[in-house]
C-alpha positions in Angstrom: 0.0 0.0 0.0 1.5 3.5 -1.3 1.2 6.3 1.6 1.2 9.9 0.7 1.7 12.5 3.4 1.8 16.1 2.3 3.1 19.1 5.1 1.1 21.8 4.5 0.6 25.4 5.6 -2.9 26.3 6.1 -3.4 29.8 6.2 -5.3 32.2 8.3 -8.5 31.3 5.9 -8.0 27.6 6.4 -6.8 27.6 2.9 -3.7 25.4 0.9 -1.1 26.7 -1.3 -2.4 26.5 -4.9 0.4 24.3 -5.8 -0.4 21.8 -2.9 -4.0 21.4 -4.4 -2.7 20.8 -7.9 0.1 18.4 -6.2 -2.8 16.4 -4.1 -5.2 16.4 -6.8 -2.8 14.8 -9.3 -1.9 12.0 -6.1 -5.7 11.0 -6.5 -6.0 10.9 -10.0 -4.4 7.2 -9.4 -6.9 6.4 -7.2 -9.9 6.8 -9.8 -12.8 4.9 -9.0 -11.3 3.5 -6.0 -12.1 4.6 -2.2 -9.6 6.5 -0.2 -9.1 7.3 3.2 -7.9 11.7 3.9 -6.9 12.4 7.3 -6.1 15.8 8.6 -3.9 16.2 11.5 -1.8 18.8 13.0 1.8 17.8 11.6 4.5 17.0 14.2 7.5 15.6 13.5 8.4 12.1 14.3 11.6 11.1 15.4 14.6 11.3 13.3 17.2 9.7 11.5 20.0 10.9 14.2 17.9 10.0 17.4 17.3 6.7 15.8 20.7 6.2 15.0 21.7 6.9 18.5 18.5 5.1 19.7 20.1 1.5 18.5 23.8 2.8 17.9 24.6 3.9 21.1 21.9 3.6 24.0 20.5 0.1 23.1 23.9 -1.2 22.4 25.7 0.4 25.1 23.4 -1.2 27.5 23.1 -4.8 25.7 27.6 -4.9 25.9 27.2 -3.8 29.6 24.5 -6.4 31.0 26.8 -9.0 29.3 29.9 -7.8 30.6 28.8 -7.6 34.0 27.1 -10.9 34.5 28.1 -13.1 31.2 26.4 -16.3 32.3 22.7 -14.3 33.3 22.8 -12.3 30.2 24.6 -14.6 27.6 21.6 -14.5 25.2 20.1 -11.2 25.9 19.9 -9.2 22.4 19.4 -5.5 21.5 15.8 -6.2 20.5 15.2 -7.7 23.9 16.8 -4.5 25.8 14.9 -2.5 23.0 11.5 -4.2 24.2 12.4 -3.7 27.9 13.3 -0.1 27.3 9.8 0.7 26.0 8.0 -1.1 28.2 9.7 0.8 30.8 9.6 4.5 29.9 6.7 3.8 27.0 3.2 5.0 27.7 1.2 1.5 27.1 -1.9 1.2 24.9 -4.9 -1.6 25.4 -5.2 -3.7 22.1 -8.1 -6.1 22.3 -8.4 -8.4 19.2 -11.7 -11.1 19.2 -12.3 -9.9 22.9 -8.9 -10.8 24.3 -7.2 -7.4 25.7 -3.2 -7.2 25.9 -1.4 -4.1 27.4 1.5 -3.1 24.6 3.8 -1.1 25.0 4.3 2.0 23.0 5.8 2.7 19.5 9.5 4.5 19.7 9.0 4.7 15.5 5.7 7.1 17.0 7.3 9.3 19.1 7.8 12.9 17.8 10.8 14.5 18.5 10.1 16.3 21.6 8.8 13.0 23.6 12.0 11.0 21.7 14.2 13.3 24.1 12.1 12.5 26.8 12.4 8.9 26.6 16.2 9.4 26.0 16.7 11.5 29.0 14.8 8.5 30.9 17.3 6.1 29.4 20.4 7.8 30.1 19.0 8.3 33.9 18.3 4.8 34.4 21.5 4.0 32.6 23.3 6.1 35.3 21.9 5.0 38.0 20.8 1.5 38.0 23.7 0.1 35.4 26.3 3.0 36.1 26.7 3.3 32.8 27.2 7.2 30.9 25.8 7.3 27.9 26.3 10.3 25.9 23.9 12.5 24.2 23.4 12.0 20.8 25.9 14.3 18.5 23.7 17.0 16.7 26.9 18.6 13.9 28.6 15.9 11.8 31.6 18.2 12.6 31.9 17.0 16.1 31.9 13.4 15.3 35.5 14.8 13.4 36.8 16.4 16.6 
């Protein structure tokens, strides 16, 4: 299934730029005679590429080479996928799911978060990380320049 997501300004008069119009209206001239589905929502931005990179580069794996370190035989087969779910169901708001009447708590969605709430949950990880593992992990680097340093 193809997804289109447009970012658009609307303006005082609830109105598009022209060009976004033309730009949408030649997105549903593939869908002709077919159903769609238009939802309007305030835009935020999701995550990004950096926090995500330092998500799984840094936090997750600096934590998964630390639990095995310190106690090889109790976490020999831990993964990064397994710290990963353990992190969210930690610091994650959860969600009820129920499917053919039978309800499950999840936990939330870090591909979900916008950017603001991904520093939350990443200040929550580095505490945690500090305290409970004595572990520093560093904030992600925001300049390519200072990876160079």
């Amino acid at each position: 299934m193809i997804k289109h997501t447009f970012k658009l300004f609307c303006n005082e008069e609830g109105k598009i730029p022209k060009q976004a119009s033309i730009d949408i209206s030649e997105v549903l001239k593939t869908y002709t005679k077919k159903n769609v589905r238009i939802t309007i929502e305030k835009w935020s931005n999701t995550r990004s590429a950096l926090q995500n990179s330092w998500y799984w580069g840094v936090a997750v794996k600096m934590i998964t080479e630390k639990l095995k370190e310190s106690n090889p035989l109790k976490y020999a087969e831990i993964t990064e996928e397994s710290v990963h779910e353990w992190l969210k169901a930690q610091f994650l708001d959860k969600r009820l799911i129920s499917i053919g009447g039978i309800e499950k708590e999840l936990s939330g969605s870090t591909t979900e978060l916008t950017t603001t709430n991904f520093m939350a949950y990443k200040d929550n990880i580095q505490q945690f990380a500090t305290e409970r593992l004595l572990l520093d992990i560093p904030d992600p680097v925001t300049d390519y320049k200072e990876v160079n340093k």
